[in-house]
ROZAMAR-469215 format. One line per 3 residues: number of its first residue (from 1); their letters; for each residue x, y, z of C-alpha. Coordinates in steps of 0.5 Angstrom, whole numbers. Example, Ala and Ser with C-alpha at 12.3 -4.5 7.8 and 13.67 -1.06 7.14 Angstrom:
1) AS) 25,-9,16 ~ 27,-2,14
end
This chain:
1) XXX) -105,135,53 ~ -99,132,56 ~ -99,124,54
4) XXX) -97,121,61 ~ -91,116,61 ~ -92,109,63
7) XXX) -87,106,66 ~ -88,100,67 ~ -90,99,59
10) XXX) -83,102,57 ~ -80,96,62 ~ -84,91,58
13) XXX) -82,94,51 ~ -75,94,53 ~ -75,86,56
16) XXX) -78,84,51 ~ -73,88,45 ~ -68,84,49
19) XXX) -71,77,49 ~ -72,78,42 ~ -64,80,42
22) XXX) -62,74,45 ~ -66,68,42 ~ -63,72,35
25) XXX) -55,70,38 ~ -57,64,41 ~ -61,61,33
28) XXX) -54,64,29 ~ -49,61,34 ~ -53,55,35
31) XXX) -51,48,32 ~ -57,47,27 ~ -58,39,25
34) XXX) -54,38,18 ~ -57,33,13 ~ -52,29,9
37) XXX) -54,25,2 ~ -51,18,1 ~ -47,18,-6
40) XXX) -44,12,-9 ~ -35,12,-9 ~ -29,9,-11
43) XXX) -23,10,-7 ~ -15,7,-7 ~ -11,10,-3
46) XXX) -4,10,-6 ~ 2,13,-4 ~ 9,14,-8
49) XXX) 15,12,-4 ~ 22,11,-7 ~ 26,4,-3
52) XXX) 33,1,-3 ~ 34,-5,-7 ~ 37,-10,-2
55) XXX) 40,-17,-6 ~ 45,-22,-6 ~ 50,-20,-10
58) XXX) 58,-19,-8 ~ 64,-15,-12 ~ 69,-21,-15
61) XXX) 75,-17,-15 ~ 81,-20,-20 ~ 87,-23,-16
64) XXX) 93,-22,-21 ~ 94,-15,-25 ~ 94,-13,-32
67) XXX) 88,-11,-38 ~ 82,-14,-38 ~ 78,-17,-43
70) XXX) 70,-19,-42 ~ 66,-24,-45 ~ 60,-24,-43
73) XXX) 55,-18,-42 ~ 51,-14,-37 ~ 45,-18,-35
76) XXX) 48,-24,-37 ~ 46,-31,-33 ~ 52,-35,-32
79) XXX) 54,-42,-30 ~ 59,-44,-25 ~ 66,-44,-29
82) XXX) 63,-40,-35 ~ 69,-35,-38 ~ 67,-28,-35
85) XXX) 73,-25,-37 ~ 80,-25,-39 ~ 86,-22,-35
88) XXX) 93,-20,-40 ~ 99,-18,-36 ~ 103,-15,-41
91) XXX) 98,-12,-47 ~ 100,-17,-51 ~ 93,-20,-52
94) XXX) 91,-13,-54 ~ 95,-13,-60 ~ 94,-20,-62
97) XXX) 87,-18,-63 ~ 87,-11,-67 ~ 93,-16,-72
100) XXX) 87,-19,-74 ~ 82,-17,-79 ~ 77,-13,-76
103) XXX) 69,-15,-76 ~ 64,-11,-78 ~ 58,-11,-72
106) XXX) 52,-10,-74 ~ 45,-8,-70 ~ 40,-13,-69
109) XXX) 32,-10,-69 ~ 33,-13,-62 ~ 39,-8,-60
112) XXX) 36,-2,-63 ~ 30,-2,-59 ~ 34,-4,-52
115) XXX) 39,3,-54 ~ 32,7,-55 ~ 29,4,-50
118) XXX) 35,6,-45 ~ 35,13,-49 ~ 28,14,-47
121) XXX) 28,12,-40 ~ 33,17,-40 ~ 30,23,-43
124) XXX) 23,21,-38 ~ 27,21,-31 ~ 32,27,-33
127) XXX) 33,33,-28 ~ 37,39,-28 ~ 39,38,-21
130) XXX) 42,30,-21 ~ 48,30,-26 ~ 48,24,-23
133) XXX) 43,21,-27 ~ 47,24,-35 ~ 54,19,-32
136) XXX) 48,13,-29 ~ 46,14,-37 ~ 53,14,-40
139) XXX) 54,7,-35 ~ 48,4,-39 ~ 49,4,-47
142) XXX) 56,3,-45 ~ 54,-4,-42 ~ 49,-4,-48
145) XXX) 54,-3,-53 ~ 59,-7,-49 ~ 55,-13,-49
148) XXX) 53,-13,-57 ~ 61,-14,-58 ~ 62,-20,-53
151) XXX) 60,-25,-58 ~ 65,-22,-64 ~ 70,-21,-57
154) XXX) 70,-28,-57 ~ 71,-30,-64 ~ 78,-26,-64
157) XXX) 80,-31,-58 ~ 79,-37,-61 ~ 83,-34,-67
160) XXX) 88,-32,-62 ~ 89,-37,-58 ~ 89,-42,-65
163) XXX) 95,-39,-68 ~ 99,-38,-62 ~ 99,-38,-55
166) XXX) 99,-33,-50 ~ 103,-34,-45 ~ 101,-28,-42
169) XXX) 93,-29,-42 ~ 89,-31,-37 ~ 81,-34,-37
172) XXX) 79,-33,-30 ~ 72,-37,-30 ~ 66,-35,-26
175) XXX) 66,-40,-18 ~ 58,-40,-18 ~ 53,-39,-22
178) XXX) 49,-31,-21 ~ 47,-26,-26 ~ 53,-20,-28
181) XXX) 52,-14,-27 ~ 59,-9,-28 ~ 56,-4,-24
184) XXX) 58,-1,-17 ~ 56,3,-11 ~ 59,1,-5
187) XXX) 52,-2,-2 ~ 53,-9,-4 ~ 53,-12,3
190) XXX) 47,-8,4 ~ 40,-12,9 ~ 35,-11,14
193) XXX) 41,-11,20 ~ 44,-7,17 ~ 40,-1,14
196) XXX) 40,6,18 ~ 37,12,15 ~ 43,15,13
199) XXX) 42,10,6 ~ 36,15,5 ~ 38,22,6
202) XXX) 41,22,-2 ~ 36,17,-5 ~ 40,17,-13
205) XXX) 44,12,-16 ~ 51,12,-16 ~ 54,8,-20
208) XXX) 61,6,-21 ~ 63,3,-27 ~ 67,-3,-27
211) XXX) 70,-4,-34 ~ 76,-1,-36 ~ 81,-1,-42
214) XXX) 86,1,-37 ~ 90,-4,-33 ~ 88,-6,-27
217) XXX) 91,-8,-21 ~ 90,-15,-16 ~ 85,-13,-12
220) XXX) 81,-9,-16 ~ 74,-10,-17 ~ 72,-14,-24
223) XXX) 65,-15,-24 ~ 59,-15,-19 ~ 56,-22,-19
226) XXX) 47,-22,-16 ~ 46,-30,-14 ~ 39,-30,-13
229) XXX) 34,-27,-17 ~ 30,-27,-10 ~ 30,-19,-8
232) XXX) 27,-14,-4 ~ 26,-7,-3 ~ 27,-3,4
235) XXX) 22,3,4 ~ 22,8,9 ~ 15,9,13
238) XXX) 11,16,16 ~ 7,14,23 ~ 0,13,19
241) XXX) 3,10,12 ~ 6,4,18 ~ -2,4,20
244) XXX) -4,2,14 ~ 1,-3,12 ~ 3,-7,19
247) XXX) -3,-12,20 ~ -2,-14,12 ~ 2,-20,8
250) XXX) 1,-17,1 ~ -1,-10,-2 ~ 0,-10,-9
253) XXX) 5,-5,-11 ~ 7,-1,-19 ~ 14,0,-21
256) XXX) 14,8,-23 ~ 20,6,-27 ~ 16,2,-32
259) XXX) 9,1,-31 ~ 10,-6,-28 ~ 4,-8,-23
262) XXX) 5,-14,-18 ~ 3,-15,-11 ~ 9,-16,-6
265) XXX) 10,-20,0 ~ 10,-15,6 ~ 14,-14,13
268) XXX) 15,-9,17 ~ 20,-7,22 ~ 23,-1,26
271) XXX) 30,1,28 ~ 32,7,32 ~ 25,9,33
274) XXX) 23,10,26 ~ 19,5,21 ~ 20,1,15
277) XXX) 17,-4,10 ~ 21,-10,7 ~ 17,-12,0
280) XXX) 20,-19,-2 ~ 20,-21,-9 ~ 23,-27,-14
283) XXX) 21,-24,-19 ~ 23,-18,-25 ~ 29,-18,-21
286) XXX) 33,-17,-27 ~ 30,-11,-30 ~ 31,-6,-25
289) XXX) 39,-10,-24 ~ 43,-2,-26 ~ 38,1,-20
292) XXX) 40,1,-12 ~ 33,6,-12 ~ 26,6,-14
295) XXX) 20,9,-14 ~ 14,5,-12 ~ 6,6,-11
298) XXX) 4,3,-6 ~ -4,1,-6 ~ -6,1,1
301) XXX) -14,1,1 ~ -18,0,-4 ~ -25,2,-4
304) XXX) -31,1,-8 ~ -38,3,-3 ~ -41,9,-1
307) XXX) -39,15,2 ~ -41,19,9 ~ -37,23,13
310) XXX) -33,20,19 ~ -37,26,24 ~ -45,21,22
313) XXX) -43,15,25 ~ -46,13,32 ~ -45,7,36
316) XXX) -51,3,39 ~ -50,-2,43 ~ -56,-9,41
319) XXX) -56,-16,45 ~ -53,-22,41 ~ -59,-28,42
322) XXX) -60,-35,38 ~ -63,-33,31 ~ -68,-39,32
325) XXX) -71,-34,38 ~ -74,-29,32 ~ -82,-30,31
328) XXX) -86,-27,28 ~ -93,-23,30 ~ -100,-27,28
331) XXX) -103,-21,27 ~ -99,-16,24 ~ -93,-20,22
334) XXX) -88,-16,26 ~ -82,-19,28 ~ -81,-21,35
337) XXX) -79,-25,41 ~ -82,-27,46 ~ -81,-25,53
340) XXX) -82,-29,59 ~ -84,-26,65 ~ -89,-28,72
343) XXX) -95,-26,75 ~ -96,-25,82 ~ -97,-32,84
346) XXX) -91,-35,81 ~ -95,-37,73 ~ -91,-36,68
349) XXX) -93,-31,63 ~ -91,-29,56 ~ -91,-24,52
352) XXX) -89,-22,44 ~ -86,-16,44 ~ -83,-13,37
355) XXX) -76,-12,35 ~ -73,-13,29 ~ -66,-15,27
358) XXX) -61,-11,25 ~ -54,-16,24 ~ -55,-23,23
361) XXX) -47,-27,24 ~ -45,-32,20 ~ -46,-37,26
364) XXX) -53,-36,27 ~ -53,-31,32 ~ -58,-25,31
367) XXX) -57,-18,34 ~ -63,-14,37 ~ -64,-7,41
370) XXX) -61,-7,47 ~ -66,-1,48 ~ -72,-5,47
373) XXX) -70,-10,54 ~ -67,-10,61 ~ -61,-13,63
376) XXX) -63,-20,64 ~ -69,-21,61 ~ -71,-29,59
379) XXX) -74,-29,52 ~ -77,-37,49 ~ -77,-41,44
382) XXX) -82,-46,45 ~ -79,-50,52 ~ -72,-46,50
385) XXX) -70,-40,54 ~ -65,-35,54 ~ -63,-29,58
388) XXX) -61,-22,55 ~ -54,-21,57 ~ -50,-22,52
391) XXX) -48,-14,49 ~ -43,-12,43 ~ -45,-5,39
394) XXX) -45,-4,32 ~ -43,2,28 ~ -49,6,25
397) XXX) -52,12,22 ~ -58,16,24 ~ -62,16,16
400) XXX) -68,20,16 ~ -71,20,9 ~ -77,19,13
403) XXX) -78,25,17 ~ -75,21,23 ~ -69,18,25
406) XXX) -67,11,25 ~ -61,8,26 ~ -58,3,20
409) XXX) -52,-2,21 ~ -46,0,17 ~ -40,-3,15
412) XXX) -33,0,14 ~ -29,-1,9 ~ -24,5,8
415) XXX) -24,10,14 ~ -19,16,14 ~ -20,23,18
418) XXX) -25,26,14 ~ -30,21,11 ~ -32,13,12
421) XXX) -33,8,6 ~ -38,3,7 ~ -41,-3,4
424) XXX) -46,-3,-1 ~ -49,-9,1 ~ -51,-9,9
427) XXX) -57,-12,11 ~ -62,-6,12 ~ -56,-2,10
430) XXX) -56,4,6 ~ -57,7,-1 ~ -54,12,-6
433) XXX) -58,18,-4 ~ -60,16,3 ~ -61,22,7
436) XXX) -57,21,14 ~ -57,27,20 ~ -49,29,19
439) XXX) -49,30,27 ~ -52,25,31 ~ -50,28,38
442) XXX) -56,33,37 ~ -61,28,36 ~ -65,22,40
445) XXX) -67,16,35 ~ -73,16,33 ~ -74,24,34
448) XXX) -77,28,29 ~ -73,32,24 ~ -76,40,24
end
């Protein structure tokens, strides 16, 4: 026997496979809640960035020609009319010098551990691609040597100058007092008005030395005086490094050159468009003497809370109302306010309605659900009364631990693109191990998480 077809059965049979279809698209396509556990995290948000140094310094250029002897050392702190040097026009002081018995000079502990410090400084910053850095190496034992030989130098002049006079000797003393350096780069007169960013395309030392054994003519530069043991360092800033840093004072910051860790006054500028940071420092000043840049870590942020990503926090808006007005409830101990309202005959009536306190101000003020109220609402304290009218918003997160959502007050301590670190200590905040909804667009406070 023929089976006759059902039309209608088929039709059915093909909706219904079509139905299925759709919610199978619609369940892989659509947006799940995600849930998101709480963990405990610690974070310093550091950055490198190499500065310029800017201190008050200048280039003592010598007014007569002829050879020039020193007799104090690089780093030196000198007083004004302190002897910085000698100028010989005809080389006859030379001479005298070599006539007599030579001294044997001999290292100290101390000088052996600054030539191997300076070798090891050397050895820790060498680059293939910065020849600059083997001729700023060379600038450094010589000084270092140069000024182990100051104290016998000094000797010999005053063996000179007592069996004869040289009349073509001249002691040239210092006007000022500062600290010697005999090192040279053109960016003595550098500062903050007249900085661009042309002083950082080639951010590496290039050193001059100014000691020679040559003669030298009038005009010449001698020696580099600083006169303050105040300085600072310029650095160049990107569009989020200024965020992080403009509304600060301090910031604590560590020199990659040598370890040392100090915190440094801190001001911002902008020129031509782009933004800089000044560190201040009146200290150190003299260690970093033979570098026009260094390398500093500068820590903008450090946090120490939890950790939840930026996309689960949520803004709920609350009332702001006397904490004095918060009671609580005879027969269940709930926490309340009572709300004043008036029967048809005009008596006034009043009625405890729960609502529980999610930040408290140092000021005394308590914030409650704005959901909870209308606007304009008149709570009472006794014979005192207030309306809801007062409105601000707090950052929150939906926690779920219990199956349901309920928002809970956070406070950020670190935010980046990505994740938020809150403080652990909140009232009625969260918890290691908290589960938060990571998407609360997609549900209502107090919803039932499926």
């Amino acid at each position: 026997m023929k089976r006759r077809q059902n039309f209608l059965a088929g039709t059915l049979l093909l909706l219904f496979a079509t139905g299925l279809f759709i919610l199978f698209i619609q369940s892989v396509t659509k947006e799940h809640i995600s849930i998101y556990e709480v963990t405990d995290t610690q974070i310093a948000d550091d950055e490198v960035i190499r500065g310029v140094i800017i201190r008050d310094e200048s280039v003592i250029k010598t007014e007569k020609k002829g050879y020039v002897n020193y007799y104090v050392g690089e780093g030196a702190k000198i007083g004004a009319n302190t002897v910085v040097y000698s100028i010989d026009e005809t080389g006859q002081f030379a001479g005298d010098i070599s006539a007599l018995e030579s001294e044997n000079i001999s290292l100290s502990g101390e000088d052996t551990r600054e030539i191997r410090s300076d070798i090891a400084s050397f050895r820790e910053s060498f680059d293939l691609s910065g020849y600059s850095n083997v001729t700023n190496f060379k600038y450094n034992i010589d000084n270092t040597l140069l000024k182990m030989t100051t104290v016998s130098l000094l000797k010999q002049l005053d063996k000179v100058m007592k069996k004869k006079s040289t009349s073509s000797l001249e002691l040239v003393k210092a006007k000022e007092p500062g600290i010697i350096s005999f090192c040279s780069d053109g960016l003595e007169d550098l500062s903050v008005d007249n900085i661009t960013k042309d002083n950082f395309k080639d951010m590496n030392d290039k050193w001059t030395q100014l000691r020679s054994t040559d003669s030298v003519k009038a005009g010449n530069p001698v020696y580099k005086l600083v006169n303050s043991e105040k300085w600072s360092v310029v650095l160049p800033l990107s569009d989020k490094q200024y965020k992080k840093i403009c509304d600060k004072e301090t910031v604590p910051v560590t020199f990659k050159k040598d370890g040392l860790k100090v915190t440094a006054g801190v001001s911002t500028f902008i020129i031509d468009s782009s933004y800089y940071a000044k560190l201040d420092f009146d200290k150190y000043m003299i260690r970093y003497l033979e570098n026009r840049y260094l390398d500093i870590e500068i820590e903008f942020n450090n946090a120490d809370g939890l950790k939840i990503p930026v996309s689960s926090i949520l803004k709920k808006q609350f009332y702001i109302i006397p904490e004095k007005y918060i009671t609580k409830d005879n027969d269940t101990g709930s926490e309340g306010v009572t709300v004043l309202t008036y029967r048809k005959d005009g008596t006034k009536k009043t009625k405890f309605t729960s609502a529980g306190t999610y930040y408290k101000t140092d000021d005394g003020n308590v914030y409650i659900d704005a959901a909870l109220f209308e606007a304009g609402t008149t709570i009472v304290h006794g014979k005192q009364s207030v309306k809801l009218e007062k409105i601000a918003k707090l950052d929150g997160v939906y926690n779920c631990n219990q199956g349901f959502c309920e928002f809970q007050h956070v406070e950020k301590l670190y935010s980046n693109d990505e994740y938020v670190i809150v403080s652990k200590n909140t009232q009625n905040g969260l918890s290691t191990y908290d589960h938060i909804i990571l998407n609360p667009g997609m549900i209502g406070e107090d919803e039932i998480i499926y």
